[in-house]
C-alpha positions in Angstrom: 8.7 74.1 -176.6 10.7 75.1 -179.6 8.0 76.9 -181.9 7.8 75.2 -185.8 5.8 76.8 -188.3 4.1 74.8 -190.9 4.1 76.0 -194.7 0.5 74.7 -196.7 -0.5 74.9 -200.2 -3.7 76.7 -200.7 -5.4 73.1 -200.8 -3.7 72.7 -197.2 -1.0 70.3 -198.0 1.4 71.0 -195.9 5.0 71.7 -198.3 7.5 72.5 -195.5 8.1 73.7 -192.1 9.9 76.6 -190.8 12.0 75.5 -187.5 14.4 77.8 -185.2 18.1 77.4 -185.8 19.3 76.2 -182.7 16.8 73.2 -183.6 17.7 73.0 -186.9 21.3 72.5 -185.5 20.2 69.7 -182.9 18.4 68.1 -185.7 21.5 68.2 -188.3 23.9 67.0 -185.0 21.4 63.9 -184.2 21.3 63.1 -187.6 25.2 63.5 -188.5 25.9 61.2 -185.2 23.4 58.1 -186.4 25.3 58.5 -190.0 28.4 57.9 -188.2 27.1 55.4 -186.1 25.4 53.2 -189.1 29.5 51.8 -189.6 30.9 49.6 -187.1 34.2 50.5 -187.5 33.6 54.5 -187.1 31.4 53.4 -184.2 33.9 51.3 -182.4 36.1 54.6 -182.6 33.9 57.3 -181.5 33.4 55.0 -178.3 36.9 54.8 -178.1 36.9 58.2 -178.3 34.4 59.0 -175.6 35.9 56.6 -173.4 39.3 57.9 -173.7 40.9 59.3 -170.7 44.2 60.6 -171.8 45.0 63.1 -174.5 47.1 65.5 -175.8 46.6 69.8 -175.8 44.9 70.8 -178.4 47.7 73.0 -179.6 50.0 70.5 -179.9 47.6 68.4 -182.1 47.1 71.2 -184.5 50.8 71.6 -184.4 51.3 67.6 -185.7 48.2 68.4 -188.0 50.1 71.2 -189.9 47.1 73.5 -188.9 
């Protein structure tokens, strides 16, 4: 288990937490993914996407991305 560290007030509130980065970066992914997922449209796309089987190299689609 991924060890969080809880910040508190001197009346024990707790104010914040303190969490390591690589769950900090699971957290932002989860949360970028629902964000995504909240419009149908987008949605219908990234299962497209996933459920894609063909493709094209990745250099040639920076190449027709100008990147």
């Amino acid at each position: 288990m991924e060890q969080v560290q809880y910040i508190s007030d001197e009346d024990k509130n707790v104010t914040g937490v303190i969490v390591p980065i690589d769950l900090w970066k699971e957290i932002q992914s989860e949360k970028e993914t629902a964000y995504l997922l909240k419009g149908e449209t987008m949605k219908r796309r990234l299962l497209e996407a996933k459920n894609r089987r063909e493709g094209i190299p990745f250099n040639e689609a920076c190449k027709k991305l100008g990147v």
